[in-house]
C-alpha positions in Angstrom: 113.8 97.3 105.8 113.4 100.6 107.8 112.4 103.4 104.8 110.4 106.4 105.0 108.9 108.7 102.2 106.8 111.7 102.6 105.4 115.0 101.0 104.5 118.0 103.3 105.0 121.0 104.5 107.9 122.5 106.9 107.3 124.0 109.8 108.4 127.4 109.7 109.8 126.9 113.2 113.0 125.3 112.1 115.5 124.2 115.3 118.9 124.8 113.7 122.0 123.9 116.4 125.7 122.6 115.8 127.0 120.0 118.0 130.1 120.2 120.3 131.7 118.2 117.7 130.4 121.1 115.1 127.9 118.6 113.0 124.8 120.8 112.2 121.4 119.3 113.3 118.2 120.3 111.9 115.0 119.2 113.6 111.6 120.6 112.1 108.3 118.9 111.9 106.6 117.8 108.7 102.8 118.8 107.8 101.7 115.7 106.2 97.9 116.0 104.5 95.8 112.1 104.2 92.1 111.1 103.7 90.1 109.0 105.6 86.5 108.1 104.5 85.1 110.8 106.8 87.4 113.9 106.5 90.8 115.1 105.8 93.3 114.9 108.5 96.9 116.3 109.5 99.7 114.4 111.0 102.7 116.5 112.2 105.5 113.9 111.8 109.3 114.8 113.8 111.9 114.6 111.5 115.9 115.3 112.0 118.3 116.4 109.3 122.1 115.8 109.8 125.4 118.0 108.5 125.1 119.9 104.9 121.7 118.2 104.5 120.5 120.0 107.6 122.2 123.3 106.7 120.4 123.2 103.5 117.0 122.7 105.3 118.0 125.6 107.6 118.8 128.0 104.6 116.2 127.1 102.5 113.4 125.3 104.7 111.4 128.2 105.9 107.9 129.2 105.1 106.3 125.7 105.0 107.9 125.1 101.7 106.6 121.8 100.1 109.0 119.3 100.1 109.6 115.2 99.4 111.3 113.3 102.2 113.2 109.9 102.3 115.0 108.8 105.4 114.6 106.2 108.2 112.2 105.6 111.8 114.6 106.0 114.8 113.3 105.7 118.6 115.4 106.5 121.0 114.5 107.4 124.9 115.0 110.5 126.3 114.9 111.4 130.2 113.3 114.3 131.6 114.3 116.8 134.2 111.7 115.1 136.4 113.4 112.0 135.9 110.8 110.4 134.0 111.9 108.6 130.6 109.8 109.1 127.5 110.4 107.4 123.8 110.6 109.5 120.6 110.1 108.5 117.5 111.4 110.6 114.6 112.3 110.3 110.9 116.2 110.4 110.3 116.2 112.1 106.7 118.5 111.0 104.3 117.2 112.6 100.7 115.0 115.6 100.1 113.5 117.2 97.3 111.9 120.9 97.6 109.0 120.3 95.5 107.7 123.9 94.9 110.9 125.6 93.8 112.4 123.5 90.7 116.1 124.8 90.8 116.8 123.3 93.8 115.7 120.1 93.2 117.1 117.0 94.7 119.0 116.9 98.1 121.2 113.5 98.9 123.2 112.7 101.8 
């Protein structure tokens, strides 16, 4: 089973494009806030938001707004203009919920 859930904060630098195939693409990072026994810590997590999902994260998705996210891990390798290859992991995002502004609510693709 490949499932991710998260609640943080969106980057305020949102990467909006539309393939040549005209799919939007949304790819923002996610602030995500845990504990360890000695202090609290941040993780900035890649994440990737497909067609009216992504357009909705575009529109909507600025200004760190709070949100909940459910989607999948996906690596894939990418290969630099030096030539040198280099993995990325990212969360494919299939649901999301903006947490701090109730009429929206719930976003399924």
């Amino acid at each position: 089973m490949n499932k991710v859930f998260l609640v943080g904060n969106l980057s305020p630098d949102l990467d909006m494009r539309v393939t040549l195939n005209g799919k939007a693409i949304c790819s923002f990072s996610l602030t995500v806030n845990f504990k360890t026994r000695v202090r609290e810590e941040t993780d900035a997590i890649d994440c990737v938001a497909w067609d009216t999902l992504a357009e909705l994260i575009g529109q909507e998705g600025k200004d760190g707004r709070r949100v909940a996210i459910e989607g999948r891990l996906h690596t894939r390798q990418l290969e630099g203009a030096d030539g040198q290859r280099r993995k990325v992991t990212e969360v494919v995002v299939r649901d999301v919920e903006f947490l701090d502004r109730p009429g929206l609510g719930r976003v399924s693709q």
